[in-house]
N, C-alpha and C positions, 0 to 999 in steps of 0.2 A: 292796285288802285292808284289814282291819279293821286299826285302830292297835293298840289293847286287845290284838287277838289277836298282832299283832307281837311285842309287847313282852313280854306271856306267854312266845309259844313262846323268844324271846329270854331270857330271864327264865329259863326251866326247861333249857334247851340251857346258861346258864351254870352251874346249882346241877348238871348231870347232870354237866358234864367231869370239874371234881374226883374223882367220885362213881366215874366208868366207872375213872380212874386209878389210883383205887384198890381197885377190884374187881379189876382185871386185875395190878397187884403182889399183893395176896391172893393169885388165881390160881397166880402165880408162886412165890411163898414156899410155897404149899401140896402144889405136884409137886415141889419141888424139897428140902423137907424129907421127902417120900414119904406126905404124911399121905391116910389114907383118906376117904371121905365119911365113914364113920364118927367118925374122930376128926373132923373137922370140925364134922358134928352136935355131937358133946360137945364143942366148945369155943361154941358158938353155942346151944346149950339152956340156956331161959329170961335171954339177956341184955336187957335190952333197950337196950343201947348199936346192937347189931346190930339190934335189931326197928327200932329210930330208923331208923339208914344205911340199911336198906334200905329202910324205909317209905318215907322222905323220896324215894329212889331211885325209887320206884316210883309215887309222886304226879308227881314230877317227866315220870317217862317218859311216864305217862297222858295226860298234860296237854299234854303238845309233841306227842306222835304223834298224838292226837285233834286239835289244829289243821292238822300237818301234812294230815292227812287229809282236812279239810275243805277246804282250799286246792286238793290234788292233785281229788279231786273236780270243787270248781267250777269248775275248768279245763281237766277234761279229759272229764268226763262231762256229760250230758244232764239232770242234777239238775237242781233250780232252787238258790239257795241257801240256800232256809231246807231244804230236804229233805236234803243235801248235813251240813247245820250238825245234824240230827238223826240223820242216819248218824255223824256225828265224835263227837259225844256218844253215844249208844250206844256206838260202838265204845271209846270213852275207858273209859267205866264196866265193859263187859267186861272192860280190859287193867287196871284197876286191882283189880279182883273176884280175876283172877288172881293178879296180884301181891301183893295180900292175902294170898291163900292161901298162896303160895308163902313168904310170910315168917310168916306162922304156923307152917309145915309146919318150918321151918330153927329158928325160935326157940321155940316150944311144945313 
């Protein structure tokens, strides 16, 4: 395995835990005070403290899942590695396109 790539997906697995921990207390504080998507949206339209957390969230996921990917790949499929490494990257860039979206959708 690639060091670079170690250390990356290493690297983005530690900036995501935080991040997951506290997505999923949000989660909790937000059923548990009864609040709707709606009110959510309006508390998350135009911040950009959230546009940050999430973006940062969503570089971070891109970027580990697209290594993971290319690992499971060259290990388990018939790819070579450099084909394997441009599926991961594809794939990366799709999931961060989404995630884009998805945080423009929440803070726009």
């Amino acid at each position: 395995m690639n060091v670079r790539l170690y250390v990356w997906q290493r690297a983005t697995a530690a900036v995501m835990a935080p991040l997951v921990l506290g997505h999923i207390a949000l989660i909790f504080y937000a059923t548990r005070q009864g609040l709707t998507a709606a009110d959510i949206l309006a508390r998350t339209q135009g911040s950009i403290v959230w546009a940050a957390y999430y973006g940062v969230f969503v570089a971070a996921a891109s970027i580990h899942a697209a290594i993971g990917v290319r690992n499971v790949l060259g290990e388990w499929s018939p790819l070579t590695e450099r084909r394997a490494g441009m599926f991961a990257l594809l794939f990366g860039l799709i999931l961060a396109a989404l995630g884009a979206r998805a945080v423009a959708a929440v803070v726009l």
